[in-house]
FINUFI-734181 format. One record per residue: residue number from 1; residue in one letter; z, y, x of N, C-alpha, C in turn. Coordinates in nm, 4 decimals. Layout:
# residues N
<fimi><nr>NUM</nr><rest>A</rest><n_w>Z</n_w><n_v>Y</n_v><n_u>X</n_u><ca_w>Z</ca_w><ca_v>Y</ca_v><ca_u>X</ca_u><c_w>Z</c_w><c_v>Y</c_v><c_u>X</c_u></fimi>
...
END
This chain:
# residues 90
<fimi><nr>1</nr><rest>X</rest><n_w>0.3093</n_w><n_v>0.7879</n_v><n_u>-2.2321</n_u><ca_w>0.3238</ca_w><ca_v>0.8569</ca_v><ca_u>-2.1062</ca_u><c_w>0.2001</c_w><c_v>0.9426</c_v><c_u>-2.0816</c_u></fimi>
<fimi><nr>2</nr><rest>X</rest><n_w>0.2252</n_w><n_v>1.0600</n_v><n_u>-2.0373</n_u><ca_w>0.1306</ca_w><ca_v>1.1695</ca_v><ca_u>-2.0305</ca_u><c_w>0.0550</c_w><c_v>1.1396</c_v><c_u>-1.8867</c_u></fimi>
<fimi><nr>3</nr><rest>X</rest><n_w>-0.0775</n_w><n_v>1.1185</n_v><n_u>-1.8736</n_u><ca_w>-0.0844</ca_w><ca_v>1.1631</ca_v><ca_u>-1.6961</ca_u><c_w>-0.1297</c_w><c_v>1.2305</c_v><c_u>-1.5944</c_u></fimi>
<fimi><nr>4</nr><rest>X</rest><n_w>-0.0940</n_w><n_v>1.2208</n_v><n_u>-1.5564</n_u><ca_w>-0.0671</ca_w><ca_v>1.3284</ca_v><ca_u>-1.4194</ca_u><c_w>-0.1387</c_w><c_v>1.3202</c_v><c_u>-1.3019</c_u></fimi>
<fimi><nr>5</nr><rest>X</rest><n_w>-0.2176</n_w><n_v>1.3972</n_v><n_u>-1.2605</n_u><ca_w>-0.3159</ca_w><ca_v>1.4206</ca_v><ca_u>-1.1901</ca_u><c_w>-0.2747</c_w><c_v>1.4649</c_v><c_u>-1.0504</c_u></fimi>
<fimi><nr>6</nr><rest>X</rest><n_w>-0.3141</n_w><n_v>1.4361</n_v><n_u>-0.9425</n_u><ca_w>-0.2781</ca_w><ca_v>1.5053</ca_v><ca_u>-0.8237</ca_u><c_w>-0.4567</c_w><c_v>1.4885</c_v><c_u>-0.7323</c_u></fimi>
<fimi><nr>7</nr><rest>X</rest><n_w>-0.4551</n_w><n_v>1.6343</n_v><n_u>-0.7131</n_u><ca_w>-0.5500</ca_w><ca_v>1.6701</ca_v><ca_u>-0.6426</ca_u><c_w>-0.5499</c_w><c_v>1.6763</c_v><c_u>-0.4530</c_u></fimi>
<fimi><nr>8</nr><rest>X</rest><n_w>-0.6127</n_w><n_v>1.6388</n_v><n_u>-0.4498</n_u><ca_w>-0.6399</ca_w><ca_v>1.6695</ca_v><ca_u>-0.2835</ca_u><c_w>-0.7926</c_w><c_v>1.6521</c_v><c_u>-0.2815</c_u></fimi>
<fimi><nr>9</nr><rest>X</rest><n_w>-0.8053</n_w><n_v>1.7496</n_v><n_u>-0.1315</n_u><ca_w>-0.9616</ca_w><ca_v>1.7490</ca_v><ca_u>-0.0835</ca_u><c_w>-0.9926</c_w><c_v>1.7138</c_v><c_u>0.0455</c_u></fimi>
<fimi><nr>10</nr><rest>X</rest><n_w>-1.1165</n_w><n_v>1.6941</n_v><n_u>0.0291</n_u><ca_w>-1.2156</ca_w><ca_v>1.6050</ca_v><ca_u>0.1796</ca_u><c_w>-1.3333</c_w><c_v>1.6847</c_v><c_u>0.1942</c_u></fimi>
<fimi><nr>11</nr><rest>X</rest><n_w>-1.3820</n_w><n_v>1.6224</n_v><n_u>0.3147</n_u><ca_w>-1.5194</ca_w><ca_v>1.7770</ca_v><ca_u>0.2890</ca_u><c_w>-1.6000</c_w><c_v>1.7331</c_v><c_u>0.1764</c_u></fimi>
<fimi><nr>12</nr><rest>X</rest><n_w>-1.5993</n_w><n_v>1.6570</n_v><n_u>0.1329</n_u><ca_w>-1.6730</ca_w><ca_v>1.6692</ca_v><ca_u>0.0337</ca_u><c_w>-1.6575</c_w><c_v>1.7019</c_v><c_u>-0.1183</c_u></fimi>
<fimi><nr>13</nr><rest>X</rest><n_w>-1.5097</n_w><n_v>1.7741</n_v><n_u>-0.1405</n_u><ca_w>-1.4702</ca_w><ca_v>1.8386</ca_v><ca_u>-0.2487</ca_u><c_w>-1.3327</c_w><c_v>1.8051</c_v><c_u>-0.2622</c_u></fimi>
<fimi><nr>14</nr><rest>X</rest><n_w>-1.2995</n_w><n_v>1.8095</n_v><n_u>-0.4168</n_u><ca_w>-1.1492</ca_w><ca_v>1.7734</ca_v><ca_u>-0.4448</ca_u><c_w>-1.1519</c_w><c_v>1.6597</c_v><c_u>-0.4930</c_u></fimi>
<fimi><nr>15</nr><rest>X</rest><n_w>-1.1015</n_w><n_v>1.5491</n_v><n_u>-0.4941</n_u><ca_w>-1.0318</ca_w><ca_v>1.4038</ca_v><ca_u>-0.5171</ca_u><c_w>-0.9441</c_w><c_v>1.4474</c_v><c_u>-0.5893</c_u></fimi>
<fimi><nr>16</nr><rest>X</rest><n_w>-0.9148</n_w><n_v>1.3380</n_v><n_u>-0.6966</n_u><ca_w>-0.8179</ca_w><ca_v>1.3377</ca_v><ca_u>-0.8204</ca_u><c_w>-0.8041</c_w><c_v>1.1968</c_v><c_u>-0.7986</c_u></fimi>
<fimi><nr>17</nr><rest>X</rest><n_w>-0.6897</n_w><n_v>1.2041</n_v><n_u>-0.8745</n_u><ca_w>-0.6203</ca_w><ca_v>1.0230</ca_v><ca_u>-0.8658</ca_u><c_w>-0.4851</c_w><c_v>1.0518</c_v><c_u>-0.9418</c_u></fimi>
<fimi><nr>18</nr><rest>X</rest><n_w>-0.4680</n_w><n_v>0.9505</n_v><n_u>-1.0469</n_u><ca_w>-0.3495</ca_w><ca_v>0.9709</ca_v><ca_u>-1.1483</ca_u><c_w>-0.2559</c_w><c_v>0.8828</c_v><c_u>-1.0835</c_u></fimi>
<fimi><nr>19</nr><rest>X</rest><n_w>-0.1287</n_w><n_v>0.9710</n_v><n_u>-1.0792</n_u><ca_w>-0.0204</ca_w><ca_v>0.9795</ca_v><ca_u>-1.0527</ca_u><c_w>0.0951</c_w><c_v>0.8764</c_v><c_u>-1.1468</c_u></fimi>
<fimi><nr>20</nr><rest>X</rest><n_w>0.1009</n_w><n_v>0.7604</n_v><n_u>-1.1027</n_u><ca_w>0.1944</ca_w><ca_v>0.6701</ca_v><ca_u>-1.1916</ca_u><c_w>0.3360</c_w><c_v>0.6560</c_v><c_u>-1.1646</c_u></fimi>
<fimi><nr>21</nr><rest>X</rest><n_w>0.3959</n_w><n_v>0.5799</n_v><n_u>-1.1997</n_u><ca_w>0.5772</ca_w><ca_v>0.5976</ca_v><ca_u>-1.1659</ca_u><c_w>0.5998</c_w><c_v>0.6252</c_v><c_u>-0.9926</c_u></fimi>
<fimi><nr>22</nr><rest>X</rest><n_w>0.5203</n_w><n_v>0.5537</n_v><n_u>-0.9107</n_u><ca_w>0.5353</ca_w><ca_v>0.5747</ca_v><ca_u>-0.7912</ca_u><c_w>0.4794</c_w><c_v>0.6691</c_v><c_u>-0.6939</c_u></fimi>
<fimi><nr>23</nr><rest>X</rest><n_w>0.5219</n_w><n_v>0.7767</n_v><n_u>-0.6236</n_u><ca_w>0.4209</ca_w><ca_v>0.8463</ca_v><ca_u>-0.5545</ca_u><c_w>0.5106</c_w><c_v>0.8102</c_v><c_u>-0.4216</c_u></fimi>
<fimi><nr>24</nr><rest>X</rest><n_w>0.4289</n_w><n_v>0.8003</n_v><n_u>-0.3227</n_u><ca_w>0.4372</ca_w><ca_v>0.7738</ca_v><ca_u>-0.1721</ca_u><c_w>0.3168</c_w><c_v>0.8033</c_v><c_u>-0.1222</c_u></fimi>
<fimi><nr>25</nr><rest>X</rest><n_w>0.4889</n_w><n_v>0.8854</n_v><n_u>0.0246</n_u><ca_w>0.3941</ca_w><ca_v>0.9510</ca_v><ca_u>0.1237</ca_u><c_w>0.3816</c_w><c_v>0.8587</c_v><c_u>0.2155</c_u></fimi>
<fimi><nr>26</nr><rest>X</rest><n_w>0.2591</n_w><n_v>0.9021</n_v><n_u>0.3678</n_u><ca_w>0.3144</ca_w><ca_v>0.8117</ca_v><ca_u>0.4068</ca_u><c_w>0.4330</c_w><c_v>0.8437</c_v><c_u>0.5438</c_u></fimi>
<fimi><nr>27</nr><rest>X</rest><n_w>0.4720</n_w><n_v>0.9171</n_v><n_u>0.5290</n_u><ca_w>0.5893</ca_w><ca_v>0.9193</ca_v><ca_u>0.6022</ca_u><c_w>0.7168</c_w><c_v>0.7926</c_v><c_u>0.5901</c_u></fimi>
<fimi><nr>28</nr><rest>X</rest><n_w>0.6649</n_w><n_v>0.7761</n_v><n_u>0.4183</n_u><ca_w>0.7970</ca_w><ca_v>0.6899</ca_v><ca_u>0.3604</ca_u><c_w>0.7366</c_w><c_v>0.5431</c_v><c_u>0.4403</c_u></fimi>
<fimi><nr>29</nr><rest>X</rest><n_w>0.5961</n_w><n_v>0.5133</n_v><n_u>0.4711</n_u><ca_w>0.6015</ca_w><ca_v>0.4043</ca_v><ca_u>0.4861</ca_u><c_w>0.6424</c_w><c_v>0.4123</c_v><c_u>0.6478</c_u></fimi>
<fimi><nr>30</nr><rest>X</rest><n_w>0.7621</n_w><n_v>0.2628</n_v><n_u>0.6181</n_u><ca_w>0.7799</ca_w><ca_v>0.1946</ca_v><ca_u>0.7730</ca_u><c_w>0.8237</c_w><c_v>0.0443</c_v><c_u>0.7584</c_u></fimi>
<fimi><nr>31</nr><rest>X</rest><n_w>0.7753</n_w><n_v>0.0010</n_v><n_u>0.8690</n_u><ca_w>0.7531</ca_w><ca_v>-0.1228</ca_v><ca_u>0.8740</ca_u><c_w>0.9374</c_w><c_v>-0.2048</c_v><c_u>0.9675</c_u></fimi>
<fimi><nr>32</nr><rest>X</rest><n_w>0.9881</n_w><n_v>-0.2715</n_v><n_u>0.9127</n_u><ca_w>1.0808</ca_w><ca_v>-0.3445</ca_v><ca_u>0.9849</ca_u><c_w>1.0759</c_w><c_v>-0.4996</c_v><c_u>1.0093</c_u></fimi>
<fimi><nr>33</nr><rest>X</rest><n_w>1.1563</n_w><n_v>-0.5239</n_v><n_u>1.1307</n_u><ca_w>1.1074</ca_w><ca_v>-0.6229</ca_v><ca_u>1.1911</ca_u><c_w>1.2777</c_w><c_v>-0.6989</c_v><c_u>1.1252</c_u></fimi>
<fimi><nr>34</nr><rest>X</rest><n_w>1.2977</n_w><n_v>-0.8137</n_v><n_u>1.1424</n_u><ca_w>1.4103</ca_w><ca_v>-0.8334</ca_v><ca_u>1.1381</ca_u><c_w>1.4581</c_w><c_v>-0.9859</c_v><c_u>1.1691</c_u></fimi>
<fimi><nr>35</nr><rest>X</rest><n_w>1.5340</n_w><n_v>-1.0086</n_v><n_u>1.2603</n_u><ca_w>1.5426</ca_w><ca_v>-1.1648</ca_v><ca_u>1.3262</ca_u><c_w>1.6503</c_w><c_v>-1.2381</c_v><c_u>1.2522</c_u></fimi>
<fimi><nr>36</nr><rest>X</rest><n_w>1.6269</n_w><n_v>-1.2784</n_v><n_u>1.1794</n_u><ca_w>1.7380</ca_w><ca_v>-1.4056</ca_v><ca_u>1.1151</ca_u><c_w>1.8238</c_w><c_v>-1.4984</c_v><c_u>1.2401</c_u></fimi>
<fimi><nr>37</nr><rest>X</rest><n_w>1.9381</n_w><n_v>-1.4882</n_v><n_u>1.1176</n_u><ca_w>2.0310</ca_w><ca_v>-1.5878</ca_v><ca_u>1.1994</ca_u><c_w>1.9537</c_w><c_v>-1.7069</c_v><c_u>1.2502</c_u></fimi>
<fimi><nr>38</nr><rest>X</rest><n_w>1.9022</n_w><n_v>-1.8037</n_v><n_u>1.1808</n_u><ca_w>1.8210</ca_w><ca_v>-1.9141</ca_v><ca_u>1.2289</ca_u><c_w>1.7098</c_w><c_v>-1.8934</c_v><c_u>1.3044</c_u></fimi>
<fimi><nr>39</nr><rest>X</rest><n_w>1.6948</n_w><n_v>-1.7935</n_v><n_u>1.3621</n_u><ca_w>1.5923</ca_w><ca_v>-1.7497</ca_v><ca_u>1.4738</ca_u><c_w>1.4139</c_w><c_v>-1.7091</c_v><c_u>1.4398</c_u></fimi>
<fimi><nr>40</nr><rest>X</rest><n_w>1.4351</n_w><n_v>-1.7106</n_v><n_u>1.3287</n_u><ca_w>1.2965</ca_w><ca_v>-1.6911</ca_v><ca_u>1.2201</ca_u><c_w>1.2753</c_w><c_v>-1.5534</c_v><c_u>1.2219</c_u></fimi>
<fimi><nr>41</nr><rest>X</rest><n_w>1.1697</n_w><n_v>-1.5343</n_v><n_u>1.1709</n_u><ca_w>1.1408</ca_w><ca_v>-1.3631</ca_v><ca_u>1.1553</ca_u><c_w>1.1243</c_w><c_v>-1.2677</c_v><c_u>1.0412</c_u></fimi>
<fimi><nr>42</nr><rest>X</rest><n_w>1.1329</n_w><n_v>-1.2134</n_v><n_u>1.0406</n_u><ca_w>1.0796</ca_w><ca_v>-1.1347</ca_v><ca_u>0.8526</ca_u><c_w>1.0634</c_w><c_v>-0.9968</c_v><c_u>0.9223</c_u></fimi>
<fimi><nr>43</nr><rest>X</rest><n_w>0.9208</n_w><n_v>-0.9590</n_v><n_u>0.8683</n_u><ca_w>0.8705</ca_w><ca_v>-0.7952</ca_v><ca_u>0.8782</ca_u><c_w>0.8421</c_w><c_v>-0.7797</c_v><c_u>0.6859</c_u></fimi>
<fimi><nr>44</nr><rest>X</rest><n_w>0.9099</n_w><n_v>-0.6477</n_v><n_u>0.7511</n_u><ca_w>0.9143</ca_w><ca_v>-0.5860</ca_v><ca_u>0.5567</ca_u><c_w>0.8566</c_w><c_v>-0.4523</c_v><c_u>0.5835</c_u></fimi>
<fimi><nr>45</nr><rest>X</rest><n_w>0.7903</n_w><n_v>-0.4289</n_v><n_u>0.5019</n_u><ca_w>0.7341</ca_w><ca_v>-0.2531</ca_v><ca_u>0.4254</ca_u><c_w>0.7885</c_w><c_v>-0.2526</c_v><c_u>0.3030</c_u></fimi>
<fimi><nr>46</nr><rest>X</rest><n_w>0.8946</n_w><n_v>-0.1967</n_v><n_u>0.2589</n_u><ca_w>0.9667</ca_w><ca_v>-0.2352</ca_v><ca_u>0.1470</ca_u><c_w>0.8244</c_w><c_v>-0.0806</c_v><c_u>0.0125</c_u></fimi>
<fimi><nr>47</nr><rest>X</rest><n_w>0.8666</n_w><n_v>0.0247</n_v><n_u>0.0890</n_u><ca_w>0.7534</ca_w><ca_v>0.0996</ca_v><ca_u>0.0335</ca_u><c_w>0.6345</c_w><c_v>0.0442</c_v><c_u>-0.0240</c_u></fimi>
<fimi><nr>48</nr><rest>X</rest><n_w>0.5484</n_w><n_v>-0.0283</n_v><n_u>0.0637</n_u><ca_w>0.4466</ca_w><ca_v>-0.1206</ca_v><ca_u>-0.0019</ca_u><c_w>0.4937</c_w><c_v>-0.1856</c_v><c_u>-0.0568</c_u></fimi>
<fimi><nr>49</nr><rest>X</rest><n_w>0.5922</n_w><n_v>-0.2821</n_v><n_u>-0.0536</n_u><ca_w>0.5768</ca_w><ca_v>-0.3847</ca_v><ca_u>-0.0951</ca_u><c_w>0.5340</c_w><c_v>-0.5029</c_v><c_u>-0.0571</c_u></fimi>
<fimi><nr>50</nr><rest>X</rest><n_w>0.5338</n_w><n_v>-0.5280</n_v><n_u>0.1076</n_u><ca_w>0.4766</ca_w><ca_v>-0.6157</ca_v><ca_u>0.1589</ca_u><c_w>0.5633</c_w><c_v>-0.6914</c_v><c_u>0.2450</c_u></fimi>
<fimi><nr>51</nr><rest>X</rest><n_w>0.6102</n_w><n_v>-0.8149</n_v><n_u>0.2611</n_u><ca_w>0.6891</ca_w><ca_v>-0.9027</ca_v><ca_u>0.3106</ca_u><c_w>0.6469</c_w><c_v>-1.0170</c_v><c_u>0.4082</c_u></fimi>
<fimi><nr>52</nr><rest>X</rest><n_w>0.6628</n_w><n_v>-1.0647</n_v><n_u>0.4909</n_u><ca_w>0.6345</ca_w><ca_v>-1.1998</ca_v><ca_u>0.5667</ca_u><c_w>0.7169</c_w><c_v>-1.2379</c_v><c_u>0.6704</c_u></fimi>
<fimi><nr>53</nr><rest>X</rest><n_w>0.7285</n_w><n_v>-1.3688</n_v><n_u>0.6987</n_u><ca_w>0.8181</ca_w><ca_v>-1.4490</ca_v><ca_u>0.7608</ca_u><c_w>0.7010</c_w><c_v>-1.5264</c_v><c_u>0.8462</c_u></fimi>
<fimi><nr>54</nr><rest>X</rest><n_w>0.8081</n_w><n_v>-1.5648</n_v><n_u>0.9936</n_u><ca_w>0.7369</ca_w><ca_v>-1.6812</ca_v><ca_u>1.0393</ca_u><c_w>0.8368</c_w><c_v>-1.7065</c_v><c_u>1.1576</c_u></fimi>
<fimi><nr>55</nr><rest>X</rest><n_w>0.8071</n_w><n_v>-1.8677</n_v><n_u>1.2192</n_u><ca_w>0.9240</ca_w><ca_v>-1.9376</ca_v><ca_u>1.3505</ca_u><c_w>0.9091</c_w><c_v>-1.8636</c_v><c_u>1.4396</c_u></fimi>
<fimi><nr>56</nr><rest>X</rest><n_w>0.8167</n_w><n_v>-1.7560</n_v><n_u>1.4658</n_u><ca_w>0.8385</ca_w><ca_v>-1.6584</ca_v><ca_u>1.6118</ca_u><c_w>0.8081</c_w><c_v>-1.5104</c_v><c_u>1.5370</c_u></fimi>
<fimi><nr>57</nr><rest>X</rest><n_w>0.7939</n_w><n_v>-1.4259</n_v><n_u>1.6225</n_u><ca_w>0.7821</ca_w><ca_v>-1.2923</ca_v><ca_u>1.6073</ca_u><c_w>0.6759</c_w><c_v>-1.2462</c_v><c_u>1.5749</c_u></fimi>
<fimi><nr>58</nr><rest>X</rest><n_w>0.5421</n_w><n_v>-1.3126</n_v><n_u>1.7286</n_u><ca_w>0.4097</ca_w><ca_v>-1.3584</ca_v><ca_u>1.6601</ca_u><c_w>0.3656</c_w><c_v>-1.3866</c_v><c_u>1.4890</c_u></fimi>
<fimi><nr>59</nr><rest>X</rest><n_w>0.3960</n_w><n_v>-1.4826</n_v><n_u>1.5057</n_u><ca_w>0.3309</ca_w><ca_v>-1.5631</ca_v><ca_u>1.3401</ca_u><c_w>0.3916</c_w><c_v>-1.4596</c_v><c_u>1.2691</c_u></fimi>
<fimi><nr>60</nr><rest>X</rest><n_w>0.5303</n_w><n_v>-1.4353</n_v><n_u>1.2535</n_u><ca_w>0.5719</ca_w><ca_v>-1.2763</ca_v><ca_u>1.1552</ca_u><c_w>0.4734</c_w><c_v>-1.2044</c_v><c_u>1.0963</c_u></fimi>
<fimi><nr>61</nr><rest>X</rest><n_w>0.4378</n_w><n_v>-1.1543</n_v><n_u>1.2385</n_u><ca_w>0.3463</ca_w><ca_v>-1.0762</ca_v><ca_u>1.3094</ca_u><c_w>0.1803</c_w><c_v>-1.0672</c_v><c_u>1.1864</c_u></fimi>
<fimi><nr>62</nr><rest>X</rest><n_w>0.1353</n_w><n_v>-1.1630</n_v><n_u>1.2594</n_u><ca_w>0.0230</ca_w><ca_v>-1.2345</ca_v><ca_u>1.1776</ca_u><c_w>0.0066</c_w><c_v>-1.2364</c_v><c_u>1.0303</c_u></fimi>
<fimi><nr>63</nr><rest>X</rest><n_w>0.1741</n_w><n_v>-1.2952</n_v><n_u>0.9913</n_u><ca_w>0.1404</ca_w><ca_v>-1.3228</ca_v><ca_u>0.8522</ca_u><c_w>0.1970</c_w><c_v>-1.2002</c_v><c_u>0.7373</c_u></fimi>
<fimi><nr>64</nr><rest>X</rest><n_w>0.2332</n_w><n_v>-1.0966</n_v><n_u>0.8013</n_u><ca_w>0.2410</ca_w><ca_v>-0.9608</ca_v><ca_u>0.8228</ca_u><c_w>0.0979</c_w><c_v>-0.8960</c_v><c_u>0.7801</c_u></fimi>
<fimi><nr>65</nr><rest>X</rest><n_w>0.0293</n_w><n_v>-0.8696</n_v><n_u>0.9112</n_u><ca_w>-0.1056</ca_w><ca_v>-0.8178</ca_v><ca_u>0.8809</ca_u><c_w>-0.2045</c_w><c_v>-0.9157</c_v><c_u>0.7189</c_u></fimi>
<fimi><nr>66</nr><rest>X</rest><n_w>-0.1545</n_w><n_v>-1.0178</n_v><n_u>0.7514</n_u><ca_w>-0.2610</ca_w><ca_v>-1.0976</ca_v><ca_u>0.6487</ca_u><c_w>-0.2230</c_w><c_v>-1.0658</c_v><c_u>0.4873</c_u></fimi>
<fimi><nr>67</nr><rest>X</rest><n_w>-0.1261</n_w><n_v>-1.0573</n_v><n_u>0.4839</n_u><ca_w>-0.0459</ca_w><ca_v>-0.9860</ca_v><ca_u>0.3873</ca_u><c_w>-0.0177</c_w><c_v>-0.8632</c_v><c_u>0.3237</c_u></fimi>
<fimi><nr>68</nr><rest>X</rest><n_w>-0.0657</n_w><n_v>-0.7702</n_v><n_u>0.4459</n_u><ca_w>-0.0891</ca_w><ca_v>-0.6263</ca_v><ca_u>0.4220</ca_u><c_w>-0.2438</c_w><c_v>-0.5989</c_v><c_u>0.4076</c_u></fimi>
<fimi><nr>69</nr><rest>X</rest><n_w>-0.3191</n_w><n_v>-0.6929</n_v><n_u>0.4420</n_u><ca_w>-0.4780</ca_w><ca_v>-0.6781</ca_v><ca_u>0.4231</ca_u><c_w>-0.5188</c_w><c_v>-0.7389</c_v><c_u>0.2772</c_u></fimi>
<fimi><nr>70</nr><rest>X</rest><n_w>-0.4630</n_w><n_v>-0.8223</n_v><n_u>0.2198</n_u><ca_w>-0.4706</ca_w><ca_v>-0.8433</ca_v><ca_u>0.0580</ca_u><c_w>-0.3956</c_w><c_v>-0.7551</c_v><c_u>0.0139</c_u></fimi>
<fimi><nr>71</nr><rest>X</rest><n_w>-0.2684</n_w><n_v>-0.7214</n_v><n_u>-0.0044</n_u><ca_w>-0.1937</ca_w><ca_v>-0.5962</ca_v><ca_u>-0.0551</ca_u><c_w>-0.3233</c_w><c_v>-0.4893</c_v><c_u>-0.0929</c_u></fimi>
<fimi><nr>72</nr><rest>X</rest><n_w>-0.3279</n_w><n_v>-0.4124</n_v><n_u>0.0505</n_u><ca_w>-0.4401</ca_w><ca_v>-0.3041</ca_v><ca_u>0.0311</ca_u><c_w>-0.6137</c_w><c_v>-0.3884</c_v><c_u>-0.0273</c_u></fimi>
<fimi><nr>73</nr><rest>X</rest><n_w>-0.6300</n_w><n_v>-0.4507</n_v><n_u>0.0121</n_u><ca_w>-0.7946</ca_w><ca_v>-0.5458</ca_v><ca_u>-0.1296</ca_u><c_w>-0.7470</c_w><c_v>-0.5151</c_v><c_u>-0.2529</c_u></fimi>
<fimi><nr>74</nr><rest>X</rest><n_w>-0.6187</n_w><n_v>-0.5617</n_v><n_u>-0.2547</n_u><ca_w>-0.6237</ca_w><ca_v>-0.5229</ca_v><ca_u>-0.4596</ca_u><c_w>-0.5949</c_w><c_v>-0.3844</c_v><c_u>-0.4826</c_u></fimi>
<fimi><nr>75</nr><rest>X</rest><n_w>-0.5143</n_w><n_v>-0.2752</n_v><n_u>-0.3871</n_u><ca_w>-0.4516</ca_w><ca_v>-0.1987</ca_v><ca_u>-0.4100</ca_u><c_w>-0.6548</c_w><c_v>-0.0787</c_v><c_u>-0.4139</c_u></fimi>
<fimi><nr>76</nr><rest>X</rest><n_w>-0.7158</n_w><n_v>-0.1601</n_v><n_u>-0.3399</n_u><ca_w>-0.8187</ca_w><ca_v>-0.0567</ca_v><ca_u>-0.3278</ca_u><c_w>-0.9249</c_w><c_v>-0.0693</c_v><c_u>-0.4405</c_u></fimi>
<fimi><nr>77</nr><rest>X</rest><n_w>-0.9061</n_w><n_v>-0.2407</n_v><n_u>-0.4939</n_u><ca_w>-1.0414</ca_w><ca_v>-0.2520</ca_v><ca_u>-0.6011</ca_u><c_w>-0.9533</c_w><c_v>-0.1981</c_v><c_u>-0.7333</c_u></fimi>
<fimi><nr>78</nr><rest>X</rest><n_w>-0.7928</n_w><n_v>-0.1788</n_v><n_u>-0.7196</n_u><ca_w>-0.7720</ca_w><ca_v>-0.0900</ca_v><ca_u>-0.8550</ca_u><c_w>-0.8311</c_w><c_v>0.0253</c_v><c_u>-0.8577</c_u></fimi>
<fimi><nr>79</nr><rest>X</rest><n_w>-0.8169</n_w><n_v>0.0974</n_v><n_u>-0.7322</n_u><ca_w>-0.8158</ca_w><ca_v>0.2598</ca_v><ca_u>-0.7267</ca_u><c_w>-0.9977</c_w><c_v>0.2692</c_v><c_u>-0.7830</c_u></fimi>
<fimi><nr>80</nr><rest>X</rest><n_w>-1.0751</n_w><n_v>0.1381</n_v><n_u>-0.7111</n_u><ca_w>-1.2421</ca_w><ca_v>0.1415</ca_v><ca_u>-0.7622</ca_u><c_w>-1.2613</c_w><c_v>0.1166</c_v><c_u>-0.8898</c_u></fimi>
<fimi><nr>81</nr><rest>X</rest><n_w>-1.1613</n_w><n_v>0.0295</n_v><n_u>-0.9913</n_u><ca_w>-1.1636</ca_w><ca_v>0.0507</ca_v><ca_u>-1.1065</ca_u><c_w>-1.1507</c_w><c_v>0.1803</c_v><c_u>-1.1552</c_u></fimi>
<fimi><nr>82</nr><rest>X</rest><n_w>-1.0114</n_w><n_v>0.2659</n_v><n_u>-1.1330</n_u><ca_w>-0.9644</ca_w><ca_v>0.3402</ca_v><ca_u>-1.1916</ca_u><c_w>-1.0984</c_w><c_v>0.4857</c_v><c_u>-1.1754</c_u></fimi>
<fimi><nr>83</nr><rest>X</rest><n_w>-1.1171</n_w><n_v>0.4918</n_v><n_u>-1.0919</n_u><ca_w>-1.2398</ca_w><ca_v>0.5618</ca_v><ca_u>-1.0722</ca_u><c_w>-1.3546</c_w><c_v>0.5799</c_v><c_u>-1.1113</c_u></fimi>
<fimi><nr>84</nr><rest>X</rest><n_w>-1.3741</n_w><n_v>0.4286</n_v><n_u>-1.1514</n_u><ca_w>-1.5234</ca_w><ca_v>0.3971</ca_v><ca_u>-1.2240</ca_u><c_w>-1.4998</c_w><c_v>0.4456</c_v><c_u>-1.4019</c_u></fimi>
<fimi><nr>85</nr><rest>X</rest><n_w>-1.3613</n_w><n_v>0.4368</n_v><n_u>-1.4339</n_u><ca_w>-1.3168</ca_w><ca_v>0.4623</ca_v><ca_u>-1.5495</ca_u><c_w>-1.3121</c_w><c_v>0.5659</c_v><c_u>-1.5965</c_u></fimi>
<fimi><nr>86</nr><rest>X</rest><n_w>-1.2917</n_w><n_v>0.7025</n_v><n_u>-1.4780</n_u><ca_w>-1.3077</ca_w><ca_v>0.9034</ca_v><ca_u>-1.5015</ca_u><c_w>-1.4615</c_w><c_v>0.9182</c_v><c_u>-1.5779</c_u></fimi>
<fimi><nr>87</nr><rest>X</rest><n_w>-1.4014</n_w><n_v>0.9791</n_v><n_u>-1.6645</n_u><ca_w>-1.5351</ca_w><ca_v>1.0501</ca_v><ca_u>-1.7081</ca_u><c_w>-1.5469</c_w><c_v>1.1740</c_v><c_u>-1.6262</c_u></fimi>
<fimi><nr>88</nr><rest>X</rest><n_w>-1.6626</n_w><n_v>1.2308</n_v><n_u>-1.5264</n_u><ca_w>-1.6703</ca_w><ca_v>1.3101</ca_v><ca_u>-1.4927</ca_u><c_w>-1.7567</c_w><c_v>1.4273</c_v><c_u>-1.5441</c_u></fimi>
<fimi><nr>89</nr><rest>X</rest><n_w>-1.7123</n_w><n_v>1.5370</n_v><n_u>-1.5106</n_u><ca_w>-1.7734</ca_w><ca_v>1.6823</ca_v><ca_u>-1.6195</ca_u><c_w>-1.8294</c_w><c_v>1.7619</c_v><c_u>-1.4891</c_u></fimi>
<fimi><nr>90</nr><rest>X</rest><n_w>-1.9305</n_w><n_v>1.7799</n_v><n_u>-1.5675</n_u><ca_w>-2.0117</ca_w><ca_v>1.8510</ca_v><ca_u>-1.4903</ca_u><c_w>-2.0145</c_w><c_v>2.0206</c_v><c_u>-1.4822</c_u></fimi>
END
């Protein structure tokens, strides 16, 4: 597989970051809430990839965020790998 580069900039120049099977905006991401028959809860980001359940809406809630805050830890020490890995040209 060949890869593919997508550029964007910040004030402090242009950012590169390789482009793998998935690209998402974030428009695509949204978050749903959803009440089970048995009165339980489930919030999904199906985009991320991030799931949680709990006996109220609250705890959902909670175990929701706690879930989306490890998601993004690994999702960010890849991107610090992948970065540390560019050879950059001067």
């Amino acid at each position: 597989m060949t890869d593919q580069w997508v550029t964007s900039y910040s004030q402090r120049g242009p950012l590169y970051s390789r482009v793998d099977k998935l690209a998402l905006k974030l428009k695509d991401v949204r978050t749903e809430i959803i009440r089970e028959d048995n009165g339980t809860y489930a919030v999904t980001c199906s985009a991320l990839g991030v799931y949680s359940v709990g006996k109220t809406l609250r705890e959902a809630k909670r175990n929701f965020e706690q879930a989306l805050d490890l998601h993004l830890s690994v999702v960010r020490e890849k991107a610090r790998k992948e970065l540390a890995s560019v050879a950059v040209s001067a």
